[in-house]
Each structure stands twice: as structure tokens, then as C-alpha cells.
N, C-alpha and C positions, 0 to 999 in steps of 0.2 A: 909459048904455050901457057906460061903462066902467068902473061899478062891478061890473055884472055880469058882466062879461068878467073883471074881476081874481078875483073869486067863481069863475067855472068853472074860471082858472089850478089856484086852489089845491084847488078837487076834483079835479083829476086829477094833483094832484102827488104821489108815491109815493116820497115821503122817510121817511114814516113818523109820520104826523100824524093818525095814523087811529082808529078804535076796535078794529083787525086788531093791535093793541100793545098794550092792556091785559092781557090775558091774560097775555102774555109775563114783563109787568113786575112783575104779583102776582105768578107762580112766580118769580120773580128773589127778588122781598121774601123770598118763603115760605121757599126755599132758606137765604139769610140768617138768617132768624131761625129756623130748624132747626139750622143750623151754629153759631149761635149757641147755643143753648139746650144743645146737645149737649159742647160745649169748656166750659159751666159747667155741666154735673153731671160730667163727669170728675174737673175741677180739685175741684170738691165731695169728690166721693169719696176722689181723695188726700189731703185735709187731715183728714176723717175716717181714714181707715186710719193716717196718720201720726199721730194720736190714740192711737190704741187702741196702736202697737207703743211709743208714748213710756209710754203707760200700764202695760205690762210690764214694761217696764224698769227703770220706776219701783216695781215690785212689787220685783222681784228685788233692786233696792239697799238698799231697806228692809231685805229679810230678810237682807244680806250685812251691814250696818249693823250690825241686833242683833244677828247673829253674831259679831261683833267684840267687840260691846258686853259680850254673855255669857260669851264666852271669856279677857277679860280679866279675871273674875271668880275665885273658889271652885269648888270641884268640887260640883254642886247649885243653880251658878247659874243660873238662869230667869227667861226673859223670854215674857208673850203678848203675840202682835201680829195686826193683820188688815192683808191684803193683799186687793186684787182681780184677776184675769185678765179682760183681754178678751176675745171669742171666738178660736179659731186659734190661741193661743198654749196655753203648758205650762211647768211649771218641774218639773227633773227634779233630784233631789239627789244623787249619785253622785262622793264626796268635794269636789266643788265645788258651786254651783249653777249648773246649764246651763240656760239661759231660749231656747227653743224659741218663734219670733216667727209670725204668719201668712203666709201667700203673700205674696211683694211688698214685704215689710220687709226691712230691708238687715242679712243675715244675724243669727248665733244670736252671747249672748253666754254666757259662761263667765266667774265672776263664784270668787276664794276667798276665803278666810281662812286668811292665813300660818299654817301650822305646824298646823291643823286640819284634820281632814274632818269633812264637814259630810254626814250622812244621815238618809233620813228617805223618804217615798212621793212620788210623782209629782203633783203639783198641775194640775189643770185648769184649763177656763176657769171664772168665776165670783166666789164671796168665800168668801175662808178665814180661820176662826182659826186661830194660829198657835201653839204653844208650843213654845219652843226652850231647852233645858235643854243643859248643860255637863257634860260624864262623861267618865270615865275610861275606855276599851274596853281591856283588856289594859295595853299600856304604853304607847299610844297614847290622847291627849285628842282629843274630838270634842266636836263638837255635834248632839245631835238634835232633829231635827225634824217635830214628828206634829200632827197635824191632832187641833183641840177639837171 
């Protein structure tokens, strides 16, 4: 008798022992591992994006690189190179080179060569040959830069 008595205690005890709880505890899990799942595709995506603007910049030094390298030269010195853009970026040539990064990279860099201007067309996103030759424009030395 007094096992069945302690048996009724605990079906009526409304602590929260029940099958009226499950439910609850799967949307708790569910919630969890949503919030979870969601803080690693962000975290993803910034280390991808933080890819791509280190990828730019890394285009842009290359081509400041040979710019140097050429200009230290002969008048007719030339050098070809290939660069890549990721997408959202740009490199613009307009006496320096200004490298224009996507949304959410920490701003644009402006990149010279002492005692040079450096022009040439607007580069996209993508892969480019490069050739960069050393001239004389009036009584000022430059480098240009045009797309093979």
C-alpha cells in the first residue's frame, strides 16, 4: 500500500517531471543550436571577406613593387606582371595607385612611387596582365600602366 501511495505522491507532483516539458526543452536545444549555427556563418564570412580585401592589397603592392623596380631603371624600362582583384574592389591609377577595397574592409589605400606618377586605366575585379613601362611625359618621368 505504501508503494502505491508514494506512486500517486509523484503523479501529482507538478515540479515539472512530466511529458508537458519536453517540448519546451527541444525548442531550448533548437534555439541553441540556431544561435549557434548562425555566430559560425558570420564569424565564416568575416574571415572570408578579410581574404579577399588582404587579397587586394596584396595586388596593389605588387604593382607599387614593380613600379619602383621599373622606375629605377632606363627610360623603356619594362616589366609584365599579373595581378588579381577580388570582387568589390578597383584599383584606380591617377598619379598614385588608389586601391578601392569592398564594403566592410577598413578603408581605401593610396599606395606612390617617390618622384613618379604612375597612370594607366581603372582595373576591376578579376585577373589582369599587367605591363608597366618607364617614360618620359614632357619633363616629367612616369610609369605607365595598360592592361595585355
Amino acid at each position: 500500500m505504501q508503494k502505491k501511495l508514494k506512486a500517486r505522491e509523484f503523479l501529482n507532483d507538478k515540479r515539472g517531471f512530466g511529458v508537458e516539458d519536453a517540448p519546451f526543452q527541444i525548442a531550448a536545444a533548437v534555439i541553441v543550436l540556431l544561435v549557434t549555427v548562425g555566430i559560425g556563418a558570420y564569424v565564416l564570412n568575416s574571415f572570408q571577406h578579410g581574404n579577399e580585401c588582404q587579397k587586394a592589397s596584396e595586388a596593389a603592392l605588387e604593382i607599387q613593387k614593380y613600379a619602383r623596380l621599373v622606375s629605377a631603371g632606363s627610360e623603356g624600362s619594362r616589366k609584365i606582371i599579373s595581378v588579381g582583384l577580388p570582387d568589390e574592389s578597383s584599383i584606380t591609377f591617377d598619379g598614385d595607385i588608389l586601391l578601392y577595397t569592398g564594403e566592410g574592409c577598413v578603408g581605401n589605400k593610396t599606395l606612390s612611387v617617390e618622384g613618379i606618377s604612375i597612370q594607366g586605366n581603372q582595373l576591376g575585379p578579376g585577373s589582369h596582365n599587367l605591363k608597366l613601362i618607364y617614360v618620359k611625359s614632357g619633363s616629367a618621368w612616369m610609369v605607365n600602366v595598360s592592361k595585355i
